[in-house]
ZAMARGU-4260 file (C-alpha; in steps of 0.2 Angstrom, whole numbers, plus 5000, padded with zeros to 4 digits):
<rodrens>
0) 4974/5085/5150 | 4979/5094/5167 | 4984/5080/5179 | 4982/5065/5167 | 4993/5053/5165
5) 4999/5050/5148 | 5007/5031/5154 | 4988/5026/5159 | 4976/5038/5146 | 4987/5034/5130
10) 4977/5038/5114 | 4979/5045/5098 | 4980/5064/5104 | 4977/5072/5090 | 4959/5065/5087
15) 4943/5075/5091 | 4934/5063/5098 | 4940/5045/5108 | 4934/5036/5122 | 4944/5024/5135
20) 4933/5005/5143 | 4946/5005/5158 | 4944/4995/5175 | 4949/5008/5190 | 4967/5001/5190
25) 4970/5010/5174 | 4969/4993/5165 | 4962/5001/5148 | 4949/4985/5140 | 4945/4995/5124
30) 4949/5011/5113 | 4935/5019/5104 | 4938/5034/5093 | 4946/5037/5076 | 4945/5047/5061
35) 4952/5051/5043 | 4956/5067/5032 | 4937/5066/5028 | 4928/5066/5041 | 4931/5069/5059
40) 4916/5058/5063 | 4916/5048/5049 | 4921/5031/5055 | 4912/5035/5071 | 4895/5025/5073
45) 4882/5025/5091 | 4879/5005/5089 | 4896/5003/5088 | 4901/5011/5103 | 4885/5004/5112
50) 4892/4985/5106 | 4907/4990/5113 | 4899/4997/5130 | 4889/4979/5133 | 4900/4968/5128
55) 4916/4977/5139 | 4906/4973/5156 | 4908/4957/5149 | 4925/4958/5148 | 4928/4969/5166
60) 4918/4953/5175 | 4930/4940/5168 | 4946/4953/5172 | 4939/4956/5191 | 4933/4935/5192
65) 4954/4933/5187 | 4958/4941/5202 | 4967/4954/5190 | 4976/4968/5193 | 4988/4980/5185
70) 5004/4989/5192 | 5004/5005/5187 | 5019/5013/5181 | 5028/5032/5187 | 5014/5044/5181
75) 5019/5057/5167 | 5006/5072/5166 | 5011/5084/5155 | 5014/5098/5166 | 5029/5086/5172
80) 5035/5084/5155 | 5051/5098/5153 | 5047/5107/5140 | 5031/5108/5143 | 5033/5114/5160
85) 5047/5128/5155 | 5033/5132/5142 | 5020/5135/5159 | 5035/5146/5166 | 5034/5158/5151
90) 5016/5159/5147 | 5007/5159/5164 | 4991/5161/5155 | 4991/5143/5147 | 4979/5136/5159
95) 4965/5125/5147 | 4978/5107/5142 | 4972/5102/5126 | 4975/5083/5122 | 4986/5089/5108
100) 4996/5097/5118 | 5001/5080/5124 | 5006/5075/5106 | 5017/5094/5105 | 5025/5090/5122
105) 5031/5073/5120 | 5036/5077/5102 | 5045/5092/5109 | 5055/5083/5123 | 5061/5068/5112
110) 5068/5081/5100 | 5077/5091/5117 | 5083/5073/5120 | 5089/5070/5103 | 5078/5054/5101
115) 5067/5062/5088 | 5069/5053/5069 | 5057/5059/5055 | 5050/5041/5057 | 5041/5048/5070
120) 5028/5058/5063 | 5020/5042/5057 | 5006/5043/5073 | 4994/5029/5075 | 4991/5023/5058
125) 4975/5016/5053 | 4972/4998/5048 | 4970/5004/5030 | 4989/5004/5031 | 4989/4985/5033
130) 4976/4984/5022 | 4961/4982/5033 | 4947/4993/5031 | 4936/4989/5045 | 4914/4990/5046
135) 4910/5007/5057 | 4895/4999/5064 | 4905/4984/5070 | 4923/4988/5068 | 4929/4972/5075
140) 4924/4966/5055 | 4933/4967/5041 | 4923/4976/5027 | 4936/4974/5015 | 4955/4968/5014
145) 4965/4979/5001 | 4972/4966/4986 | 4988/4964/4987 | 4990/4971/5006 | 4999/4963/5020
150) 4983/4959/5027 | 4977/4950/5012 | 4996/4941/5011 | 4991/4935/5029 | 4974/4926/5023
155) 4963/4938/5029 | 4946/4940/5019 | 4929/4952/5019 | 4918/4945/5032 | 4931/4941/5045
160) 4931/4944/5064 | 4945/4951/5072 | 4948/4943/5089 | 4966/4947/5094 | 4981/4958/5089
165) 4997/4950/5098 | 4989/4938/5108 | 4978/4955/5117 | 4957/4954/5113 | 4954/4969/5099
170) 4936/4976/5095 | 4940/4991/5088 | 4950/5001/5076 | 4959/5011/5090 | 4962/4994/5098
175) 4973/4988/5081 | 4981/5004/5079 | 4988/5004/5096 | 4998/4989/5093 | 5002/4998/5073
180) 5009/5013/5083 | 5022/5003/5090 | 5028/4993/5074 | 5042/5003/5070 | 5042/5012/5052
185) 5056/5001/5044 | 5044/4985/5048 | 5037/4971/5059 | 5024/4959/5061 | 5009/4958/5069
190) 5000/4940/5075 | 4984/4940/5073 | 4969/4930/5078 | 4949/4927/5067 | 4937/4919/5066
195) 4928/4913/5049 | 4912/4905/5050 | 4914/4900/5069 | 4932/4894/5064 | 4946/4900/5072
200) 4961/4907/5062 | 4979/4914/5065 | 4991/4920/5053 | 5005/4934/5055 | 5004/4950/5045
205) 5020/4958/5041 | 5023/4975/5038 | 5038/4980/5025 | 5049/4995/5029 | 5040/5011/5024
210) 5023/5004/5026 | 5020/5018/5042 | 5023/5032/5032 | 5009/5044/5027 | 5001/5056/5013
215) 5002/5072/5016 | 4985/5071/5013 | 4980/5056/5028 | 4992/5068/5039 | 4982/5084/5033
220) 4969/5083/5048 | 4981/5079/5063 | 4986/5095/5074 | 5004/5089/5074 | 5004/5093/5055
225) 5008/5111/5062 | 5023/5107/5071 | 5033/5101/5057 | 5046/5109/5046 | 5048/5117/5035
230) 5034/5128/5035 | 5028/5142/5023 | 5026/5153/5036 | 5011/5157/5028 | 4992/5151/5028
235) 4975/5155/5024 | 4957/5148/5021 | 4950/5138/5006 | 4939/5148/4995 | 4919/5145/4992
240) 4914/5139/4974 | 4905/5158/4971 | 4923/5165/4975 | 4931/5153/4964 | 4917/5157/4950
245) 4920/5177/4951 | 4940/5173/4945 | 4936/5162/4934 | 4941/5144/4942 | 4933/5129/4943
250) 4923/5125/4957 | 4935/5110/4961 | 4950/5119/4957 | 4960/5124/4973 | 4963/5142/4979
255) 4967/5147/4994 | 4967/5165/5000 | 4985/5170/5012 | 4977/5176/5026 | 4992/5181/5035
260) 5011/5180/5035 | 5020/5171/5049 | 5029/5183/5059 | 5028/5182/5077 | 5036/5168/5089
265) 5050/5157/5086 | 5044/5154/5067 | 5043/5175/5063 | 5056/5172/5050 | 5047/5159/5038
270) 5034/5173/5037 | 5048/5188/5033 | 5054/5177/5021 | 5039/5174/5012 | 5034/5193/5013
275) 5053/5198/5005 | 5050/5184/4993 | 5035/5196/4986 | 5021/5183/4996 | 5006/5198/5001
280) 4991/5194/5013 | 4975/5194/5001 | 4985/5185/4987 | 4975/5168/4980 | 4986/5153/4981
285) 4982/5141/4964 | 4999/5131/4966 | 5015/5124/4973 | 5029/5118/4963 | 5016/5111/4949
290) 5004/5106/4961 | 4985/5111/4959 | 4977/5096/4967 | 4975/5099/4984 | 4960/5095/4993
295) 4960/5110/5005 | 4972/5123/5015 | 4978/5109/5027 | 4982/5098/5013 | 4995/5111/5008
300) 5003/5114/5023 | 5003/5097/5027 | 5012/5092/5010 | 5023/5106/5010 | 5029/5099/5030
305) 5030/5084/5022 | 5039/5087/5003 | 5048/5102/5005 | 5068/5101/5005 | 5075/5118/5014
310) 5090/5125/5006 | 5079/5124/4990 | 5062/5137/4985 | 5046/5133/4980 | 5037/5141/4965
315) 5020/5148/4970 | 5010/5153/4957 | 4997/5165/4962 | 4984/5178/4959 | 4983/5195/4966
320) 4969/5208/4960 | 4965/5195/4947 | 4983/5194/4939 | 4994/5178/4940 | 5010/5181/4950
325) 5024/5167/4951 | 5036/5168/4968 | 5050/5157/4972 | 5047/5157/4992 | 5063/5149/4999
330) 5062/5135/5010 | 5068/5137/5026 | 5073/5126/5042
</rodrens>
């Protein structure tokens, strides 16, 4: 992300893989891209973005036959972005930008301004949060429209075809989520345009106040997961089902293995903590506070960012050389 600018190239950051249709103006057509806790390519399919690529020279002929052109606003690379560039100052040796990076830098520099609210950890919510689930292999149709879901409230049915999101042509999931981005937590409405067996349809779906918020779980694949708090200042890697077998759990039972303590950097103390709590490297994490269900390592973190209260400790319950051990790890900041 050296030298990009985030006001021209603005995509979900986080994801691993995303494409931008753009005319050389910076006028961005069309975002491809997307993912879910499980897949990282899941919801990614070729003929999709090959429908996409025809059908977007389409769309730059009628933009350049307009006479169309876009004023581009004041560039913002991240290198520009304060924090980021103190951080530069400090660690010389930062020289490879990763696009999440962007997400840390302008997370960062809203906090430093005193803009941040929790509400913004909500990034790009998928059309499931309307209740839209869309076709991978033509994600401009609806495969299915949750019961009960503002999307259904708003008429929408299996079978449909979006056309437009505010008035603006949409033919992908990226392309609806960029307009869910900026519908703020505590509600809004989005006017949408279908069609339905060659007829055309509008309706406005509203959004209550909470809608935006995720699971611990839907956030559990996103980068930005790690720079929440609280954290346990502790992490690890899920164990394989032989692991599991030779202590005796289930193969779909959670454990994970505390492959370190977090104590270097600004967060050293979450990881002193733990370790005079009575946390030790090697020990097999079975539980948090009652909780056995989660799907994977990032699940934890993601729910204990995302649940924990600091001021308050969380019981861990787990195994070390094969006996159970219970500590109450204290929540930190």
């Amino acid at each position: 992300m050296r030298g990009v600018d985030l006001n021209t190239f603005e995509f979900d950051w986080d994801l691993t893989f995303a494409a931008l249709l753009m005319n050389a103006d910076g006028t961005v057509y069309h975002r491809f891209g997307g993912r879910d806790h499980d897949s990282a390519d899941g919801r990614l399919r070729m003929e999709a973005l090959t429908r996409l690529l025809v059908d977007g020279l389409e769309e730059d002929r009628a933009y350049r036959a307009a006479g169309k052109s876009r004023t581009a606003p004041k560039a913002r690379p991240i290198e520009e972005i304060p924090v980021f560039a103190a951080r530069l100052l400090k660690n010389k040796e930062v020289s490879c930008y990763h696009c999440h990076m962007a997400t840390e830098a302008v997370r960062e520099q809203s906090q430093a301004d005193g803009k941040w609210t929790p509400d913004d950890r909500w990034l790009w919510p998928l059309p499931d949060k309307a209740g839209l689930r869309m076709d991978p292999a033509n994600p401009a149709i609806v495969k299915e429209v949750v019961a009960g879901s503002a999307a259904a409230k708003a008429g929408l049915a299996a079978g449909d075809r979006l056309v437009s999101v505010n008035g603006t042509s949409v033919r992908t999931e990226p392309d609806v989520q960029w307009f869910l981005n900026r519908v703020p937590a505590g509600g809004g409405v989005l006017e949408v345009a279908w069609e339905r067996g060659g007829e055309k349809k509008t309706s406005t779906i509203v959004l209550e106040p909470g809608w935006k918020a995720a699971t611990p779980l839907e956030y559990s694949w996103r980068p930005a997961m790690w720079l929440l708090k609280p954290d346990p200042g502790l992490g690890g890697s899920d164990l394989g089902a032989d692991e599991k077998k030779n202590i005796g759990l289930a193969p779909g039972a959670f454990a994970m293995r505390i492959d370190y303590l977090i104590e270097w950097g600004e967060r050293a103390g979450t990881g002193q903590s733990a370790r005079k709590a009575g946390v030790r490297k090697g020990d097999v994490l079975l539980s948090a506070d009652g909780v056995a269900d989660f799907r994977s390592h990032l699940h934890f973190q993601a729910w204990f960012r995302l649940t924990r209260e600091p001021g308050k400790s969380a019981v861990l319950q787990l195994l070390r050389d094969g006996k159970p051990v219970s500590v109450d790890l204290p929540v930190l900041p």
